[in-house]
Each structure stands twice: as C-alpha cells, then as structure tokens.
C-alpha positions as CSV (number, residue, x, y, z in Angstrom):
1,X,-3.5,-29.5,-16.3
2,X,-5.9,-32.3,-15.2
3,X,-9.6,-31.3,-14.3
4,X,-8.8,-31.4,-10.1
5,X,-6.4,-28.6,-10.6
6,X,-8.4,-26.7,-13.1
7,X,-11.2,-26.5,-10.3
8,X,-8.3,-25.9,-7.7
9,X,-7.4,-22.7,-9.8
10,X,-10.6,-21.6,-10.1
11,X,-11.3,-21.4,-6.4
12,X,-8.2,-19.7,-5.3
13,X,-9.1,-17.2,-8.1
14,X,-12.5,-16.2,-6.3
15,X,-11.3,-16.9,-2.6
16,X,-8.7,-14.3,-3.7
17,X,-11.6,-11.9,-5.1
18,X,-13.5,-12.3,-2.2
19,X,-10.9,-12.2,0.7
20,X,-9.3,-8.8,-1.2
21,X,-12.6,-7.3,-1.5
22,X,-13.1,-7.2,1.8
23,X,-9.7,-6.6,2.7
24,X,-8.8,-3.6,0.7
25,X,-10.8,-0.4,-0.5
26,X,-12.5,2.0,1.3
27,X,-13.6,0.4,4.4
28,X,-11.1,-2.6,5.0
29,X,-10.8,-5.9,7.4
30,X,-7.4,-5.8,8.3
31,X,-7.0,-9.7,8.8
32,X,-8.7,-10.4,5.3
33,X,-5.5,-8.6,3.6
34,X,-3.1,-11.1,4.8
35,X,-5.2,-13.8,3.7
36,X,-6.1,-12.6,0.3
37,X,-2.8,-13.9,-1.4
38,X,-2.6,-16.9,0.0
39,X,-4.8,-19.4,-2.1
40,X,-3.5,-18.3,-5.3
41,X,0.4,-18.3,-4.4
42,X,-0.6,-21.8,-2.6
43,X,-2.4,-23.2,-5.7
44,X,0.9,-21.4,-8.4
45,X,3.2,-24.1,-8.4
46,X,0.7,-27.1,-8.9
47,X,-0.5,-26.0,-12.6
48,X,0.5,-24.2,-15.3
49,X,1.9,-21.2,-15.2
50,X,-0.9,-19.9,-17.6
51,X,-3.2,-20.9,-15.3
52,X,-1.7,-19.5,-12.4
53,X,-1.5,-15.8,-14.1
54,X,-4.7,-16.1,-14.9
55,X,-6.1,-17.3,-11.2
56,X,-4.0,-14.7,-10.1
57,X,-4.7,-12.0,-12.4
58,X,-8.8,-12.6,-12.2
59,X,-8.5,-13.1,-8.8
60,X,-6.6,-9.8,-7.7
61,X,-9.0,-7.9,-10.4
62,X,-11.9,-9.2,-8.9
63,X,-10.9,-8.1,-5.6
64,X,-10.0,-5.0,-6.8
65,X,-13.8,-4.3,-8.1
66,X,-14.6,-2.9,-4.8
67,X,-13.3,0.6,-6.0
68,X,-14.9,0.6,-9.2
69,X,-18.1,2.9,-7.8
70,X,-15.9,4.8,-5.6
71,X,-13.7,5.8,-9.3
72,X,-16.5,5.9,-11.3
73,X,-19.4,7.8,-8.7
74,X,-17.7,9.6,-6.1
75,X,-14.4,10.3,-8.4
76,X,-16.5,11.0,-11.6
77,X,-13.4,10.0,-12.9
78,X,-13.4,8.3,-17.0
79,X,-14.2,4.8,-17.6
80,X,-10.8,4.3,-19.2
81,X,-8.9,5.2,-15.8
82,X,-10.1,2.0,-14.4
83,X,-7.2,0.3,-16.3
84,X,-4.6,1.5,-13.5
85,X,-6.8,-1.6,-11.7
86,X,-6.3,-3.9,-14.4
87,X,-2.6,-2.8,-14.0
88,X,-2.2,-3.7,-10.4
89,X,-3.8,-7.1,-11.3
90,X,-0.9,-8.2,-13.6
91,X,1.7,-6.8,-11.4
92,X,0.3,-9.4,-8.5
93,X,0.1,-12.1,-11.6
94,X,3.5,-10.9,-12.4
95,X,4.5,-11.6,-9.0
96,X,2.7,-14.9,-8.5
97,X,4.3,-16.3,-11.7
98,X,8.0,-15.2,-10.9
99,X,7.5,-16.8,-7.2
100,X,6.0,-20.1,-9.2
101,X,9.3,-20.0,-11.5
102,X,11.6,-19.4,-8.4
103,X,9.9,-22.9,-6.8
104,X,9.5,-25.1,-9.6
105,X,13.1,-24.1,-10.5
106,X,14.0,-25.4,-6.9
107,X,14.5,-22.3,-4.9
108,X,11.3,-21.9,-2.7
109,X,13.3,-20.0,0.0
110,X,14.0,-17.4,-2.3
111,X,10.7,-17.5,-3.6
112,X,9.5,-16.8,-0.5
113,X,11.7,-13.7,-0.2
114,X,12.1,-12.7,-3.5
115,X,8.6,-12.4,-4.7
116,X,7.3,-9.9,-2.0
117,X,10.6,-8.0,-2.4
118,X,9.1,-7.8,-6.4
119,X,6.0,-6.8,-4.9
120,X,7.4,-4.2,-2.4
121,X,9.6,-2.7,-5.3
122,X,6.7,-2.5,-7.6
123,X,4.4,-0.4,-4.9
124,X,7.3,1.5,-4.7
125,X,7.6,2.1,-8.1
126,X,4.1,2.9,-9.0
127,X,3.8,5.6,-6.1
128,X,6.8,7.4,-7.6
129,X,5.0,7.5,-11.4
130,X,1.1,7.4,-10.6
131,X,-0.2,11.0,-10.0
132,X,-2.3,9.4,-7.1
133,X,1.2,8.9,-4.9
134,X,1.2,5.7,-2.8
135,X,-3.1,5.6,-2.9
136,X,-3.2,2.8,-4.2
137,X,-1.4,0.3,-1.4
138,X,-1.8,-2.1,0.5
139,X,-0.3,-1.0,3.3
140,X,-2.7,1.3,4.5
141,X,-4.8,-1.7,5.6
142,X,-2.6,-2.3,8.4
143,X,-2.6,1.3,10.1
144,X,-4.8,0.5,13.0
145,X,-3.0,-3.0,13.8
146,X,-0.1,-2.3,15.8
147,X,2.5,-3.0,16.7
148,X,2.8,-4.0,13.3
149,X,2.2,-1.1,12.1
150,X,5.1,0.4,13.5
151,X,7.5,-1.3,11.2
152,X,7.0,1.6,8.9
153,X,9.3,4.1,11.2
154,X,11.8,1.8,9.6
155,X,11.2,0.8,6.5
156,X,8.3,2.9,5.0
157,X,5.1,1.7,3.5
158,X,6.9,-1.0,1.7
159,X,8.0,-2.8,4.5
160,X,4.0,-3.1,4.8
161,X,3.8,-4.2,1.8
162,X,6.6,-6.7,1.5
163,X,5.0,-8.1,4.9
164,X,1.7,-8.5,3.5
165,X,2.9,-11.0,1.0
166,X,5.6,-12.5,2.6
167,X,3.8,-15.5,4.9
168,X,1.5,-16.5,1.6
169,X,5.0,-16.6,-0.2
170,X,6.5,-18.4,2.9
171,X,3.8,-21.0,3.7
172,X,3.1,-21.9,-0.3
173,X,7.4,-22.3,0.0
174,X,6.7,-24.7,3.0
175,X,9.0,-22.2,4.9
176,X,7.0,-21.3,7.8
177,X,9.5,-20.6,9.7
178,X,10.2,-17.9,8.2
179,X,7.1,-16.1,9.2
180,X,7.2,-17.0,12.0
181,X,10.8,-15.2,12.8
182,X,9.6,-12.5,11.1
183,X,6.5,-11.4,12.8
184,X,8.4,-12.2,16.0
185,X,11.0,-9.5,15.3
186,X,8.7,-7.1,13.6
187,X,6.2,-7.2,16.7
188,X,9.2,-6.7,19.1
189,X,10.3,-3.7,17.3
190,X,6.9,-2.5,17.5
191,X,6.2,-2.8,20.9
192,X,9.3,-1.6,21.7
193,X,8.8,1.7,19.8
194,X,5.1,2.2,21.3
195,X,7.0,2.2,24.5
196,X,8.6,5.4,23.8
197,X,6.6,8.7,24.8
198,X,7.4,12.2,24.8
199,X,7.6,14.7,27.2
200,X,6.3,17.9,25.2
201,X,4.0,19.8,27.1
202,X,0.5,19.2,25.3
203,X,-1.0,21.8,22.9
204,X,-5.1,21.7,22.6
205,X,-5.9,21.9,19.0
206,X,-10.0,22.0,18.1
207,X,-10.8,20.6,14.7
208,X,-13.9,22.1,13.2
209,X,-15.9,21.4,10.3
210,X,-18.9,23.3,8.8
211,X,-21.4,22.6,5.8
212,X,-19.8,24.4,3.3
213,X,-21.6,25.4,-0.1
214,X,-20.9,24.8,-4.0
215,X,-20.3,28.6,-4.6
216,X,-17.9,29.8,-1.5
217,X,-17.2,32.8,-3.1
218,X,-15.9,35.9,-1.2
219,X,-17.4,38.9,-0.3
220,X,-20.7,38.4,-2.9
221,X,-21.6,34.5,-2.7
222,X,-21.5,31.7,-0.3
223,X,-18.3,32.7,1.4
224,X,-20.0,35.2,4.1
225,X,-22.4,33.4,5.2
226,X,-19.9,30.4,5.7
227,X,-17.6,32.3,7.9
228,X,-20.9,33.7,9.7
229,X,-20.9,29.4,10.5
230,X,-17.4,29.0,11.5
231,X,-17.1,32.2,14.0
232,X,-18.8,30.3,17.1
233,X,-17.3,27.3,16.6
234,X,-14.0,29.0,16.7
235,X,-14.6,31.3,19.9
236,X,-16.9,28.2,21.6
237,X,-13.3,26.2,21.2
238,X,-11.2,28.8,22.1
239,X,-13.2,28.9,25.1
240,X,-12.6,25.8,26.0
241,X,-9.0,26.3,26.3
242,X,-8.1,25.4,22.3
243,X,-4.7,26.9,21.4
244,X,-4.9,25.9,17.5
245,X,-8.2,25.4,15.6
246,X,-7.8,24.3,12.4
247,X,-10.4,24.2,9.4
248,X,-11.1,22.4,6.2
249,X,-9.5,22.3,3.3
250,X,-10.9,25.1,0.6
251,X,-13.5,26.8,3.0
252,X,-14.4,29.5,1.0
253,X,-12.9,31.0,-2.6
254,X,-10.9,34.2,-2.2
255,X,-9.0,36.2,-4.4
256,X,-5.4,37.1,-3.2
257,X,-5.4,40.6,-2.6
258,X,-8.8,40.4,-0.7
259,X,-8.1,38.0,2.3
260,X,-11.2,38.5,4.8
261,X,-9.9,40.5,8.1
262,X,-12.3,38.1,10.1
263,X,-9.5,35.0,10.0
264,X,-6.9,37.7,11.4
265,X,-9.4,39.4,13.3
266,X,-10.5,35.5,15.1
267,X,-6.4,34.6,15.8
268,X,-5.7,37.8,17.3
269,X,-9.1,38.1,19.6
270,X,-9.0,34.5,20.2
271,X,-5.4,33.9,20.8
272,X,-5.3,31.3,18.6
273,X,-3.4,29.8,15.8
274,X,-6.4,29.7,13.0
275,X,-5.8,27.7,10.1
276,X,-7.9,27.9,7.2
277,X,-7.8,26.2,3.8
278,X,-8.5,28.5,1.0
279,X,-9.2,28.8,-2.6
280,X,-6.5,32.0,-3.5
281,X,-7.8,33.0,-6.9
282,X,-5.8,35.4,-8.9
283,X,-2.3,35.7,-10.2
284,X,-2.6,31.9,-10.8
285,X,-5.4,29.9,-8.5
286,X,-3.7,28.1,-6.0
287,X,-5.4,25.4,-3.4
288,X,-3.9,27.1,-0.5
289,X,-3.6,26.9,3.2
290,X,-2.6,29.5,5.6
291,X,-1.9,29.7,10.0
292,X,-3.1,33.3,10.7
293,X,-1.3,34.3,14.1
294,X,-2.2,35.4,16.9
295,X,0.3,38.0,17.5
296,X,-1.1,39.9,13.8
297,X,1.7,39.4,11.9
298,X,1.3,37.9,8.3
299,X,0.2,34.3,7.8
300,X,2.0,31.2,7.0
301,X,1.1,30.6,3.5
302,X,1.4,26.6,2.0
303,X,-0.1,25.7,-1.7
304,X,-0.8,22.0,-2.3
305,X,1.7,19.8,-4.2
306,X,-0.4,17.5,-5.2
307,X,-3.5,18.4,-6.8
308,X,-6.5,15.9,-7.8
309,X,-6.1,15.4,-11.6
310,X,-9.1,16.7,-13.6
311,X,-10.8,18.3,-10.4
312,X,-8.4,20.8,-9.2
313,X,-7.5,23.6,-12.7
314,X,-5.1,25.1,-10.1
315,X,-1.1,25.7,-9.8
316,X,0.9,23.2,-7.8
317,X,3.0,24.3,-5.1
318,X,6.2,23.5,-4.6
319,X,7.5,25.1,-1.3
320,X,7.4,23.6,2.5
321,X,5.3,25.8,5.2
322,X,6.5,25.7,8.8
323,X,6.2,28.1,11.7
324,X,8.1,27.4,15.0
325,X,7.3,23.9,15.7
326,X,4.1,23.8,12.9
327,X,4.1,22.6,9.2
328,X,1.2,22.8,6.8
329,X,0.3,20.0,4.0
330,X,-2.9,19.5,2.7
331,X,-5.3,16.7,2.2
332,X,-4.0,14.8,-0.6
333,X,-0.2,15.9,-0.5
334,X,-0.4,12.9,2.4
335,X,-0.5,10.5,-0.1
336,X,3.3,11.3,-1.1
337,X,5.5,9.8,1.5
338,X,8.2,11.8,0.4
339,X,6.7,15.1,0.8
340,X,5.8,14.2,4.5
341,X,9.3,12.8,4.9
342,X,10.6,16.0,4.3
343,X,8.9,17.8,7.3
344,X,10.3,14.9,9.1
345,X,13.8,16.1,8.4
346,X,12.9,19.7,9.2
347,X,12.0,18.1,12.4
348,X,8.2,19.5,12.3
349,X,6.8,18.8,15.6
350,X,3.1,18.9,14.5
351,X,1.7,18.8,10.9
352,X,-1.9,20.4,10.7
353,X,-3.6,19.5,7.3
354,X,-6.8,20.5,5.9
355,X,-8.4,18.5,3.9
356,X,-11.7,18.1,2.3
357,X,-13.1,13.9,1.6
358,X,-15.0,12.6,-0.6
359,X,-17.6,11.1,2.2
360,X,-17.1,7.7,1.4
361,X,-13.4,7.8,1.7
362,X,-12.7,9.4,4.6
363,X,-11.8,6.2,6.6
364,X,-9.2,5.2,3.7
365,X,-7.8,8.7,3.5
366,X,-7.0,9.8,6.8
367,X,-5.5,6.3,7.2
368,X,-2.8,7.4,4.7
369,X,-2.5,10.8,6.3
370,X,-1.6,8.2,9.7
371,X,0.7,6.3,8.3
372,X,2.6,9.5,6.9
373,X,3.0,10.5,10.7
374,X,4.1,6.8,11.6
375,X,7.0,6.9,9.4
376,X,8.2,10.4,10.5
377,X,7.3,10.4,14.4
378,X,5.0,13.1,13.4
379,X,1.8,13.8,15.2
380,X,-0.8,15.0,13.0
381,X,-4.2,16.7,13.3
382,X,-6.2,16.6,10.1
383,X,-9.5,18.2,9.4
384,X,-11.5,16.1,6.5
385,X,-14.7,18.1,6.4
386,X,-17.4,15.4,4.9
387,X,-15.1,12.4,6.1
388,X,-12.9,12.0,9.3
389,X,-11.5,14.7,11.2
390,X,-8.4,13.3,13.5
391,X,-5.9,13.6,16.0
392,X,-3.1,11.2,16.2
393,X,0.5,11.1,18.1
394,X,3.6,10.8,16.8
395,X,3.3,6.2,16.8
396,X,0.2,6.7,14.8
397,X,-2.3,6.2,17.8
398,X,-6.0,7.8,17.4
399,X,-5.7,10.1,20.4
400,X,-9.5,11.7,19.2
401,X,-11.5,11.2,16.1
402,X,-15.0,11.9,14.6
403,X,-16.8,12.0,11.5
404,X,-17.3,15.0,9.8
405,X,-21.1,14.6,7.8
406,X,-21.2,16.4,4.2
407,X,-24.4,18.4,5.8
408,X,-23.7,19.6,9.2
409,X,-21.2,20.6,12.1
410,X,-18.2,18.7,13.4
411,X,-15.7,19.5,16.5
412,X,-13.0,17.7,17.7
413,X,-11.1,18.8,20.7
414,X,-8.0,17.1,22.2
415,X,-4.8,17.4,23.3
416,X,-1.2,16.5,21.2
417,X,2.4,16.8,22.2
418,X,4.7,18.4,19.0
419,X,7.8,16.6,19.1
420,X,9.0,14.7,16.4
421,X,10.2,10.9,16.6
422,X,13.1,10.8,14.6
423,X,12.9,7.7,12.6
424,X,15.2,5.6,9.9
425,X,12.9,6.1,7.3
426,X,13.4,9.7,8.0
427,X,16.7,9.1,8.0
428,X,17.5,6.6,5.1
429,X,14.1,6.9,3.2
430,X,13.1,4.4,0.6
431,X,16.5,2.6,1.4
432,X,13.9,-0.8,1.7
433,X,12.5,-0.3,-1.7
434,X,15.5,-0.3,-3.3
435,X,16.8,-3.4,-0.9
436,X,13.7,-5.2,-2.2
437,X,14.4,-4.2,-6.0
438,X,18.1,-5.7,-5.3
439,X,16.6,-8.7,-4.2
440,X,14.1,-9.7,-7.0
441,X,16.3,-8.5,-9.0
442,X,18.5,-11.6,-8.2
443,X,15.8,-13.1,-8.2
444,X,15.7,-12.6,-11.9
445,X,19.5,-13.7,-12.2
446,X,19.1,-17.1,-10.4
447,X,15.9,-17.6,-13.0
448,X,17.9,-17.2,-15.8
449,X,21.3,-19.8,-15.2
450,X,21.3,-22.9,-16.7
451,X,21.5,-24.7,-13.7
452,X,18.1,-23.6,-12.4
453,X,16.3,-24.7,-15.5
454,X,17.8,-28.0,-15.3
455,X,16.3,-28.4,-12.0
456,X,13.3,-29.0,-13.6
457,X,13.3,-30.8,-16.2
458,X,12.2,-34.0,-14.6
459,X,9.2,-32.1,-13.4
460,X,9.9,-32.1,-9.7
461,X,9.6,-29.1,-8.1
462,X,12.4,-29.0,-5.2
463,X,11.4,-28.2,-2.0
464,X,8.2,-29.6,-2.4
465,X,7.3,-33.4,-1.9
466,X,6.7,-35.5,-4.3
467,X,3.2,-36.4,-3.2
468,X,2.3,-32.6,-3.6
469,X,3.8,-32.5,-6.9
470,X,0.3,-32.1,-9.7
471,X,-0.4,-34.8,-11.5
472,X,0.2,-35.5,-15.6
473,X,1.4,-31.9,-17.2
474,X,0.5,-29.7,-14.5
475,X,3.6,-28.5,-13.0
476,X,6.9,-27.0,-14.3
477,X,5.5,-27.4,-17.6
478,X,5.2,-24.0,-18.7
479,X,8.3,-23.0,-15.9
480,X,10.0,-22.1,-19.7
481,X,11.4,-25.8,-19.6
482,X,9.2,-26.9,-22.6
483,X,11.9,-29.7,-23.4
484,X,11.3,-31.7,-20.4
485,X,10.3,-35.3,-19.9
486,X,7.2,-36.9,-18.9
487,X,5.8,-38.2,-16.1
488,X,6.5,-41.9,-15.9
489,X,8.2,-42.8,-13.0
490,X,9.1,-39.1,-12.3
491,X,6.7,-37.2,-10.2
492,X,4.7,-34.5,-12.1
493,X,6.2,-35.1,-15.2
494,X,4.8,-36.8,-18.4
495,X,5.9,-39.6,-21.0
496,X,6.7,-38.1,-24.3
497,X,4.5,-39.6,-27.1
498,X,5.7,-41.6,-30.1
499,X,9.1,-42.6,-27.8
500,X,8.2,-45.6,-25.9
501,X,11.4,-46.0,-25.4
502,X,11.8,-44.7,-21.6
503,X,13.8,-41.8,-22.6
504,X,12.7,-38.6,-21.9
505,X,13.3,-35.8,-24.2
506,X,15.2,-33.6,-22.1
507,X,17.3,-36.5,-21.9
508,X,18.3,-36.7,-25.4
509,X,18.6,-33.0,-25.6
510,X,21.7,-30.4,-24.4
511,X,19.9,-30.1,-21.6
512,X,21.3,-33.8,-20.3
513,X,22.2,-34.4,-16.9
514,X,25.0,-37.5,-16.6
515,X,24.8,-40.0,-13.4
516,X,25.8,-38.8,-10.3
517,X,25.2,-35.3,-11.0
518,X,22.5,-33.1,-9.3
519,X,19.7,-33.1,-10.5
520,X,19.9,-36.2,-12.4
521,X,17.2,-38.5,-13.4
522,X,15.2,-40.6,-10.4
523,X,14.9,-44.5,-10.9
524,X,11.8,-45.2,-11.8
525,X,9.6,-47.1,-9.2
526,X,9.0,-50.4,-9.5
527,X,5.5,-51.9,-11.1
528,X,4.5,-47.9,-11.4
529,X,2.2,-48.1,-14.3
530,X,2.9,-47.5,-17.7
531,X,6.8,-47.4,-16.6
532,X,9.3,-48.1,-19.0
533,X,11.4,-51.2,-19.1
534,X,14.6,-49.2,-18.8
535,X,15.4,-46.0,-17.8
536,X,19.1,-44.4,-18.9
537,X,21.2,-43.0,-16.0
C-alpha cells in the first residue's frame, strides 16, 4: 500500500470511531449510524485487505468504546466481559473484508447485498447465543425515525440492521441506485402502515414510580414504608379515571406465602388492575410480576425469562402470563424478540412490563422494549423506575413519556387502545435472518469459483474505474490472489521483479487466461512508463 492510502485508512478508521460513537450506545444520533460504515467500506477495496480489517476492526472498536463505563460502572460487570465488544468489531471487519473480496473479485452488486445480509445474519446470530438477547444492535438506533422504523413489522430487527449497512455497501459498490429503490419502498411501506389505526375503545393506564430502597424487605425492612409511598399515587391516579396502574419492576422483597393484602386490598377499592413487580423469595426466588384484580380473585402471576447474569441469583421463568386482553414481561425479557413475538401470536392486546433501569440506560432500554411492540403490533406500557417510564401504540409511537429519577416520584397518565396489529414478523418470524444467511452464504460460494479469482489477477477491480483503482500493490493484492501480476500497463497491479520480461506471473501460472476470453490481459498503454516492450495476449 503506498503512503496516500495508508493515511486514507487511517482516517476512515477514526471517522468510523467517531461517527459510531455518537451513533450507537446509550444516548444515540440516529443519522450518525448510517453514516458510521461508510468511510471504511468506501476506503476497503483501495488497499490491502490487512489494512482494511484493521481500519475496520479499530475503527468499529473505537466506536464501540462509548459503552465501556456504562459495562464497567453502571454494570459492575468484569473487565474480561468487554471482549463481547472486541467480538462485534471483527464481525464488522469480517464483514468489511468479505464485501472488499466480493468487489475486487468483480461482483460489487453482490457486494452490496451480500455483505449486510452477513451483517444482518450475524446480529441474528449473536442475539440467539449472547445471554444479553438482541442488546447489543444496531437497530435500536432507528426506533424513533419512522417510517423507517416500521420495516421491522416485516422483517424484524434485522431488516434494521441489514438497512443500516446496505447504502455504505451500495455507494462504496457505485450502486446507488440501489439505495435509492430501497429507501423508496421501505418508506412507502412505512407510511402506509402508520396509516392504519385501530378502533379499540382506549384504556387509561397510570405508570407510577417511587424511590425505592436497598433493603425492600417485607413486613420488617424497607418494604412498608415503600408501599406507605405508592398508596397515594395509586388512589390520586385512580382518581383521575386510571383503569390500570402499573409499578416497577421488584418494588419490594416478599416471600411467597406472605403477599401484602394492601396490593389486593388497592385493586379491589380502586377498581383497578394493579401490577406490581416483586421479589417472591422462597421455594426458589423468582423476579416476579403479578396484575392483582379488581374483582379479588387471585393474581396473574409472570416470572422473568431472562435474568441479568451475575446480578439476578434467581430462577428463570419459563411460562407466558395473560389475562383477557393483558400479557406481563418484564424489563429485560424485551430484549428477546422471540419472547415478545410470542405474545404477538397469542394476540395480546396490551403488554404491561415492569422494569427497573439502570439510570443511564433508560433511553436505550425502553427503545428495545419499542421496537418489540413494532414488530408485533403491540402497544406497550412500561414502567422503568430510575429511567423512562412509557406509553407507546401498537406502530411504536410515544403516545406519553417521562423520566423516572433514581430519587423521587414519577406519574405517567395516558390513554392506549389494546388491539394487536398482526404482523409478518409475527407471522413468519426471523424468516429475514435466515434469507440474509442464504444470501452471504452465496456470497461465500461465488468467492470461492475459479472464475472469480481470475477476475483479478490483473489487479482491476470490476465495477470500479480504472482511475479509482489504488496505486502500486494496493488493491486485490491480498484478495487471496497472491499470484497476480503487476502493475505495468494494468491498473492497480504491479511488475513482478527479476522478470523484465512483460510477463506477469499469473500469466505464466494455471491461473492463465488465453485471448479473447474474459477477463484476459489489457494492452498495455502506449509510452506508460516503465511499460514493457511486449505484452503476451
């Protein structure tokens, strides 16, 4: 690679860093995200492929660096888990080298598809190993930008994330076009879909949240006196007309057998459906949640899937919770697009989830929690006492919303219509995922014919121009054709040393194309310096 293109990688490494910093995490520019790939998958096929991983790799870790305190300080969580970010950086490298090999190889259209279809399948595949679920996407970065946002009704969260890639893929491919087709038809499904409304009569739902306390203990610690908190904030908003409230997740810590009457007590005087998150100690600790009716007859009872590894000591659950048009999940399970989608084919009309944030992710998480309802036609009300508490209809729209501070009150009153909006991804599920697996997967074939490493061994990358083509050794050359000629007369490519004989080595090798095929050598130009006198056919 010549010393331009070194410097070339080197700044799409850090405007990589920086636009992904800022365009993923906690706390995210939406605009940033699309923008993040883009120098590095631009600046891939004009070096080496070492050098690209490495721009790519550096560049997508760098970005990534904007979780590190969030892990480390909010999480506690060990040093050594921070690899799972080193991970996600070679995947993207991964998938930046295997689009480079698709181009210099001379297939940039199916770079351009192929290489966020990789990227889609990978996301997919890491949510269904990673005890985190689907936390760690990119997709969430998109929930407030509709109508784009609406793609995942069809496709899940890795539409999203196929999207996110797909016009740095397409415009490094010189296939804008594509994009542009692409965002036309995504945006008219979207609109088209917000369009849609439902005629359910509304149901007021109040979302409280209280300062809680470290030791929530019931009847002899900290539990009392934060019931004593909740009380008038459950009869002021059943006051005000609320028909369910709905509390945080683990609110106090209770043993089974010794539920307080006041929950039961508040329903039935209140005529309301309470729902309280609870710590159920006893005959195996369980992070549970539970609707206690009205009408006094026993509560709904739900026990989190998915519990926070190292900070939850408690037994999964493993059991759906509905009643009439209700179902229950709780804070994290939201992260597991399957468990949501499985309300969706109950046909749950409203999910109400208690949860409990970690302050500064409350924007992220109830993000994910809005996307979940998005790709089920779900409308969701979640309470994230010390983050955001949230109302939102079944397309994903913020209908109310508020934060929830770590050290004080919180209410949040509005009005949702149940009624689910049956979707495909409801329907079909990760049928995308697997599409996008199928297509890097030939991908993958077409790298490994013949034909497509003979497309390179002149050094010109199809597709491309020659006047875009790097100069010296800088392209193709680590594209796994090691054997190919030089760059004399033949753009991008190099003379080989010791033969000053015009023929390249790929030419005396198997690897020879014969005049009048494709792909065949190019006549040199005329007076280019250093050019041979004769050049075989």
């Amino acid at each position: 690679m010549n010393y331009v293109s070194r410097w070339w990688a080197v700044a799409a490494a850090v405007a990589a860093g920086v636009l992904l910093f800022f365009g993923s995490g906690l706390h995210t520019v939406p605009l940033l995200t699309w923008l993040a790939p883009v120098p590095v998958f631009f600046v891939a096929p004009r070096v080496r492929a070492w050098v690209a991983g490495v721009a790519a790799f550096v560049g997508w870790l760098l970005g990534l660096s904007n979780l590190v305190g969030y892990l480390l300080g909010d999480l506690e969580v060990p040093p050594v888990v921070l690899g799972f970010l080193v991970g996600l950086a070679l995947v993207f490298a991964g998938t930046v080298l295997f689009f480079r090999a698709l181009v210099v190889r001379g297939h940039p259209v199916v770079a351009a598809v192929a290489a966020p279809a990789l990227w889609a399948a990978a996301d997919y595949l890491i949510a269904m190993v990673s005890p985190h679920g689907a936390f760690t996407s990119l997709a969430y970065t998109q929930v407030e930008v509709a109508p784009v946002n609406q793609i995942v009704s069809l496709a899940g969260p890795w539409g999203l994330s196929f999207l996110l890639l797909l016009p740095a893929a397409a415009i490094a491919a010189r296939r804008t076009l594509l994009v542009l087709v692409v965002a036309l038809g995504v945006c008219v499904y979207g609109v088209v879909r917000l369009d849609g409304s439902t005629n359910a009569e509304p149901v007021k739902i109040a979302v409280l949240s209280a300062e809680g306390a470290d030791d929530a203990g019931w009847p002899n610690a900290g539990g009392p006196k934060i019931l004593e908190r909740y009380r008038p904030l459950i009869e002021n908003a059943a006051h005000q007309g609320a028909q369910i409230v709905l509390l945080p997740e683990k609110t106090i810590d209770v043993q089974n057998d010794r539920l307080p009457k006041l929950f039961q007590e508040l329903a039935i005087s209140n005529k309301i459906e309470l729902v309280v998150g609870v710590t159920a100690l006893g005959g195996g600790d369980h992070n549970r949640a539970l609707i206690f009716h009205p009408d006094g007859t026993p509560p709904t009872s739900y026990d989190k899937h998915h519990l926070i590894p190292g900070l939850e000591p408690y037994e999964s659950g493993d059991k759906l919770a509905t009643y009439k048009d209700f179902g229950l999940m709780i804070c994290k399970d939201m992260d597991f697009p399957a468990l949501a989608r499985q309300y969706g084919e109950l046909r749950t009309g409203l999910l109400l989830v208690p949860a409990l944030d970690f302050v500064d992710d409350g924007w992220l998480h109830s993000r994910m929690a809005i996307l979940r309802g998005i790709e089920n036609g779900i409308p969701i009300a979640r309470d994230g006492s010390k983050g955001r508490v949230t109302l939102t209809d079944a397309n994903g729209r913020i209908v109310a919303e508020t934060t929830a501070p770590p050290d004080g009150p919180a209410t949040l009153i509005g009005e949702l219509r149940p009624g689910v909006d049956r979707t495909l991804y409801t329907a079909w599920g990760d049928w995308f995922a697997w599409l996008c697996g199928l297509i890097a997967l030939a991908g993958v074939v077409l790298l490994s014919r013949r034909g497509g490493r003979g497309s390179i061994r002149h050094g010109q990358l199809r597709g491309l121009p020659a006047a875009d083509l790097p100069a010296g050794d800088a392209a193709g050359d680590d594209a796994g054709d090691h054997h190919r000629p030089g760059a004399v007369g033949v753009a991008g490519g190099r003379e080989t040393a010791g033969r000053g004989d015009g023929i390249h080595r790929a030419e005396r090798g198997w690897w020879r194309h014969r005049a009048g095929e494709p792909g065949g050598v190019r006549p040199l130009a005329a007076g280019t310096p250093h050019a041979p006198g004769e050049h075989r056919p």
